[in-house]
C-alpha positions, 0 to 999 in steps of 0.5 A: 657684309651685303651691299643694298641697293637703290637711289634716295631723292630727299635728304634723309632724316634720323630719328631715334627709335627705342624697343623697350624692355617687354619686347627685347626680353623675347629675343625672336620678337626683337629678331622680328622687329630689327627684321622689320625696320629693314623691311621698311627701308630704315637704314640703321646708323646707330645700334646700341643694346643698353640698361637703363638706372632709374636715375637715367630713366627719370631724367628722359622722362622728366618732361612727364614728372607729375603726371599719373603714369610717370613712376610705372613707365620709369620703372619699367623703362629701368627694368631690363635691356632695351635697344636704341637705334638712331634711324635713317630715311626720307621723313624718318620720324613719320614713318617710324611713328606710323610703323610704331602705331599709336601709344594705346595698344587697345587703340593701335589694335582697331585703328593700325592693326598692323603696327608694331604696338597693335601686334606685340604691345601689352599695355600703355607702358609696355607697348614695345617702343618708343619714338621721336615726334619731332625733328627737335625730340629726335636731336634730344633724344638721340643725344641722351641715348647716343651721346658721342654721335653728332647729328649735324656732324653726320648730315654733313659728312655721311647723310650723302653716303647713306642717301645714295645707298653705296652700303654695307649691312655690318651683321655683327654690329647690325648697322649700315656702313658706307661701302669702302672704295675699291 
């Protein structure tokens, strides 16, 4: 395990970020994005790689039902292994947002060409990953992927922890922990 150093000043935020199956079915481009969200300081609190039914995938998506691309992104979302991650970091949810790029892969390539949807993304629907816009769609979210974990249990108990960076990076669970007191 490798400590990581440095100081946060603002409470952290989580945010749930999802690589979906398009990307996570190239094991060197899921090695690039997991590489990619330590780059940008994210630390990771959860870590889960997951197959989806087509039931599981229509119920997170049910806010979509009816509209024209409803049935093409619940079928490619059940289609293969995707991995979910609950995120940390000063305005979590922005900051995931911006690294992810904007939803059109044709849009993201001329106005964020450095995003992960302007470099790996496909398509509309397979444009490599999901996130939470909001504080309240982050809480949803993270409860529907990780439903053992409780958001205000961790604000309450870890997110001094992680915040102060007294962390270890766990290679083989690929999540931060607090570091055990010596």
């Amino acid at each position: 395990m490798l400590p990581t150093a440095g100081r946060l000043s603002k409470v952290l935020q989580l945010t749930l970020a999802v690589i979906k199956p398009d990307a996570v079915a190239h094991p060197m481009m899921l090695e690039s994005l997991h590489q990619r969200i330590l780059e940008d300081n994210f630390l990771i609190v959860r870590c889960k790689d997951l197959i989806w039914s087509q039931q599981d995938s229509e119920r997170f998506y049910a806010e979509h039902s009816g509209r024209f691309f409803y049935q093409r992104l619940v079928e490619f979302m059940s289609s293969g292994p995707m991995r979910a991650y609950i995120l940390a970091r000063e305005d979590a949810i922005h900051h995931w947002r911006e690294m992810m790029g904007p939803t059109k892969v044709f849009r993201a390539r001329y106005t964020s060409p450095a995003s992960i949807r302007a470099q790996f993304g496909l398509t509309d629907t397979r444009n490599t990953t999901h996130g939470s816009d909001s504080a309240e769609s982050a809480q949803r979210e993270i409860n529907f992927f990780f439903p053992d974990f409780c958001v205000e249990e961790w604000m309450e108990k870890d997110e001094l922890l992680f915040r102060s960076r007294r962390l270890d990076f766990d290679h083989e669970k690929q999540i931060h922990t607090p570091q055990l007191k010596s």
